[in-house]
C-alpha positions in Angstrom: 0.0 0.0 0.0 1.2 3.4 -1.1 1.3 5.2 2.2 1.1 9.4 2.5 4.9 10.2 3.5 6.2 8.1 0.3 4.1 10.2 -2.0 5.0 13.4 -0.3 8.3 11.6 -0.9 7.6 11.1 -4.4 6.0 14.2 -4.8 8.9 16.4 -3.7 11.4 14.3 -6.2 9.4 15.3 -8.8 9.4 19.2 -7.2 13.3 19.3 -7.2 13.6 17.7 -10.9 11.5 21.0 -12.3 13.1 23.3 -10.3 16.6 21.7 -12.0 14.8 22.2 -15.0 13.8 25.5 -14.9 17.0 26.7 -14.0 19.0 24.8 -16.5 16.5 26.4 -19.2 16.7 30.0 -17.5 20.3 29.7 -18.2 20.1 28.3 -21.9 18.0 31.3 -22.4 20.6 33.7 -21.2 23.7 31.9 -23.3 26.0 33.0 -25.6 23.9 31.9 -29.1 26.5 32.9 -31.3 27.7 30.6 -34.4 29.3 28.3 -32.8 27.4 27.4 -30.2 24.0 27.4 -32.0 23.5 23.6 -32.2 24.9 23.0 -29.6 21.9 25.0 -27.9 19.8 23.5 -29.9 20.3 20.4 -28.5 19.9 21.6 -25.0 16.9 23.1 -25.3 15.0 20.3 -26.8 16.4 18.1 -24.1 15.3 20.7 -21.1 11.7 20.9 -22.9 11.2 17.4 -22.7 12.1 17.0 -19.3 9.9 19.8 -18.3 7.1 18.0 -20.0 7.5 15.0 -18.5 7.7 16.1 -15.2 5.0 18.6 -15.1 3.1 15.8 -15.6 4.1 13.5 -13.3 4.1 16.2 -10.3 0.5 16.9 -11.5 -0.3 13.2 -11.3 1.2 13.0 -7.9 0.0 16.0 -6.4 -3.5 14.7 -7.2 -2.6 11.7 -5.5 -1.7 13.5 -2.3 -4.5 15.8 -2.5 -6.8 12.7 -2.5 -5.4 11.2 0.5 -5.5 14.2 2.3 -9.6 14.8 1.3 -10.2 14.5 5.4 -7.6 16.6 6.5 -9.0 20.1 7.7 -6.2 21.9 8.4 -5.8 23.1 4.5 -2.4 21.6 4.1 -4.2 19.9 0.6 -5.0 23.2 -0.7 -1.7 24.7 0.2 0.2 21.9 -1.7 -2.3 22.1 -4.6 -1.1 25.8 -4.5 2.5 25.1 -4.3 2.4 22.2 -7.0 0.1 24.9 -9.7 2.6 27.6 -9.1 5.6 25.3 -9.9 3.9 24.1 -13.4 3.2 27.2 -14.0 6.6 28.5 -13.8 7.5 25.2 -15.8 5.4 25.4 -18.4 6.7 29.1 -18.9 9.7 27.9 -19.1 9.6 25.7 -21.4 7.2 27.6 -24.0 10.3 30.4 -24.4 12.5 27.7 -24.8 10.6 26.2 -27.9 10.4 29.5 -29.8 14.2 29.8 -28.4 14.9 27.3 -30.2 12.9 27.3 -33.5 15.2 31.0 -33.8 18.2 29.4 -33.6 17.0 26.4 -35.8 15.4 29.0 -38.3 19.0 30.9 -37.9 20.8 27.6 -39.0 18.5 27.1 -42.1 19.3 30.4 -43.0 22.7 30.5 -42.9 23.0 27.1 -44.4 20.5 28.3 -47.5 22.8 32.0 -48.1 26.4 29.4 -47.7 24.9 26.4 -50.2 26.3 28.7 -53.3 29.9 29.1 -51.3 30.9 25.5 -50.7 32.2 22.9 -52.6 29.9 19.6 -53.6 32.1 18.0 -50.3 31.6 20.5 -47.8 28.0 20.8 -48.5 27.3 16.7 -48.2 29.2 17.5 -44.5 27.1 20.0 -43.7 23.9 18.0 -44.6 25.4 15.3 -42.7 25.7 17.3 -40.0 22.5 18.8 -39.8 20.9 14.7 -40.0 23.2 14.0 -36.7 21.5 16.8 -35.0 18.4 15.5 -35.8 19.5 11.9 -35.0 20.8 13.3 -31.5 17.8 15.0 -30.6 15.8 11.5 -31.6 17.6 9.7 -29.3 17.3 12.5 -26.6 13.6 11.8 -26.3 13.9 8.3 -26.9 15.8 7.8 -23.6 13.7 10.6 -21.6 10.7 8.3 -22.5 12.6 5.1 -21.7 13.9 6.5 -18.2 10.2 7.8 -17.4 8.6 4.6 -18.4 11.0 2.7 -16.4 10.3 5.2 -13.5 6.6 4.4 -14.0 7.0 0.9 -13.9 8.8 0.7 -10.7 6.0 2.7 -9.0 3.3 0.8 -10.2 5.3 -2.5 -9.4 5.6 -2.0 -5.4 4.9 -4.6 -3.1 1.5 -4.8 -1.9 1.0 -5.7 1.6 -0.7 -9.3 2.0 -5.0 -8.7 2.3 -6.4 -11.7 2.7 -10.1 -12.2 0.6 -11.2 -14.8 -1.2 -10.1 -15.4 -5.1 -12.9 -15.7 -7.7 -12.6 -18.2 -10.8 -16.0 -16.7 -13.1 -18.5 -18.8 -11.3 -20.9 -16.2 -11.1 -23.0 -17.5 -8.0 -19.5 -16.8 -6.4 -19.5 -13.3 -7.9 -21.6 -11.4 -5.1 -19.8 -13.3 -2.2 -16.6 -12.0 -3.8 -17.4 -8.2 -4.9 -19.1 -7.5 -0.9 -15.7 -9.0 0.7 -13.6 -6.7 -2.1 -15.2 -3.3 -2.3 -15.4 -2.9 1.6 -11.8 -4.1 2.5 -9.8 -2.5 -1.2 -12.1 -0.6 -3.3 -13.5 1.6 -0.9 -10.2 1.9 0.8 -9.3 6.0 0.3 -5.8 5.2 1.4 -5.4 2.9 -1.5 -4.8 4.3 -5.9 -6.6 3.0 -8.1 -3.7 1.3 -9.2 -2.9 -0.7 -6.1 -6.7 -2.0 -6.5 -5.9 -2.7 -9.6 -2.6 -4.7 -8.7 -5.1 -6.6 -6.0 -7.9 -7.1 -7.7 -5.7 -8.8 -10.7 -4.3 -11.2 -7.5 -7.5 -12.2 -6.7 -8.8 -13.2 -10.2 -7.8 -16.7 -11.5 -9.6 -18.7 -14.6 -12.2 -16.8 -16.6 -12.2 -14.1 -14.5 -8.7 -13.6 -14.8 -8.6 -13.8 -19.0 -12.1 -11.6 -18.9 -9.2 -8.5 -18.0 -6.2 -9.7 -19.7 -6.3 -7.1 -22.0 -5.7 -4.6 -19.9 -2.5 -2.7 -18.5 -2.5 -1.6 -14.9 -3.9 2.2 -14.7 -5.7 4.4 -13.1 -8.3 4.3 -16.0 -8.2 0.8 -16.4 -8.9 0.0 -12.9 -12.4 1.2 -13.1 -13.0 -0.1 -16.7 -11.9 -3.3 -15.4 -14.7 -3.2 -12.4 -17.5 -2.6 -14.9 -16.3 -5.1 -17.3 -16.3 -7.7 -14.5 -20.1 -6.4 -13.1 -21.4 -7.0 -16.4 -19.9 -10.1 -17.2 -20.2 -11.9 -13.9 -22.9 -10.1 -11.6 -26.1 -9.8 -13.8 -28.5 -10.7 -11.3 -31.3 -13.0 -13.6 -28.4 -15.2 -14.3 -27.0 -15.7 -10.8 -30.8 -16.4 -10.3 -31.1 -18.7 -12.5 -27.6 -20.7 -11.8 -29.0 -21.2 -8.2 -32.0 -22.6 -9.3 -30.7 -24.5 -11.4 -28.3 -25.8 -8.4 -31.2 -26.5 -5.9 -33.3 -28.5 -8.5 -30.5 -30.4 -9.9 -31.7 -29.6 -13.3 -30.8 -27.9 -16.4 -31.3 -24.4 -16.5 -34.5 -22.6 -17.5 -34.8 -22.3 -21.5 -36.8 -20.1 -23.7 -37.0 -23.1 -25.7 -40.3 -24.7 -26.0 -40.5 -28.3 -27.1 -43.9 -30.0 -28.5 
């Protein structure tokens, strides 16, 4: 179980990584842009803008987190985080707005200079130059590529923590079983306020074996998918007129009732 001080924990990680960021933008914004440097800067910026992305929105997903597990508390210490946390992606996203037209200038500036030089250089120079330019493209490929890697892995260790042991009964799809199993569920996980929805996701998975298990197989673990999981599982296992039926069935000992007529 996810437990308040870890996501303040978490929360103020992702804090400290934007204020980094901002920084390291604020001074790419006030550095020397002349020739030589320009792709070099270039490089830089698209590398602090990503980050600022990504972490804008992790601190938002966090700080709702911590704002939902502090819905009781009356002492306004949610709000003032929530204030804290807007302010900061604020600033971010500021941030990283000037730094995209920063650097479509200096990329516009390259294209330019490279268009009024095309006429000065020799066949040779100009296939180094276009080689160049595809290496700073390739660069700034593999830039995102391993932001996106990194915050994937990040996200995957989160969701991946070890649950505490809750000890409820498993269900296998035998929907007479259904309502025994959904009661003892939704008042010990999914009514839970201290829990996300993705550690009810992670136990509800645990507790699903055989047809129950393959009825959600298709989907990854989410705060989304947790409640689109529930509602595939209601449908599919708790319609009342069938678990009606199925016990009838059972106490007669016969097959079930069939619109079927037979002369």
């Amino acid at each position: 179980m996810t437990t308040l001080s870890h996501m303040k924990g978490v929360r103020t990680r992702y804090r400290n990584t934007l204020y980094t960021e901002i920084q390291e933008g604020n001074s790419i914004l006030h550095a020397d842009i002349s020739k030589p440097h320009r792709q070099e800067m270039v490089h830089k910026s698209a590398k602090c803008i990503e980050k600022l992305k990504v972490y804008i929105n992790k601190l938002e997903i966090q700080s709702s987190k911590v704002a939902s597990s502090l819905e009781e508390d009356q002492s306004g210490t949610a709000d003032k985080l929530a204030d804290e946390d807007c302010k900061l992606c604020s600033d971010a996203t500021d941030c990283y707005l000037e730094l995209e037209n920063f650097k479509e200038r200096l990329v516009d500036n390259i294209k330019l200079e490279t268009t009024e030089n095309v006429e000065k250089v020799n066949p040779s120079d100009f296939i180094q130059l276009q080689q160049e330019m595809k290496d700073i493209i390739q660069t700034q490929l593999k830039q995102q590529e391993e932001i996106i890697k990194s915050q994937q892995k990040s996200e995957s260790a989160e969701t991946n923590v070890k649950l505490p042991k809750i000890d409820i009964i498993s269900f296998n799809g035998n929907k007479t079983k259904w309502n025994e199993f959904w009661d003892s569920f939704e008042s010990t996980i999914d009514q839970n306020k201290r829990l996300s929805n993705i550690d009810k996701f992670n136990y509800l998975k645990s507790k699903l074996v055989g047809g129950a298990k393959y009825a959600i197989s298709g989907l990854n673990v989410s705060h989304e998918n947790y409640i689109v999981a529930v509602n595939i599982l209601k449908e599919r296992f708790g319609n009342t007129q069938d678990v009606i039926d199925l016990h009838y069935c059972e106490m007669i000992n016969l097959q079930c009732p069939s619109n079927k007529t037979y002369s």
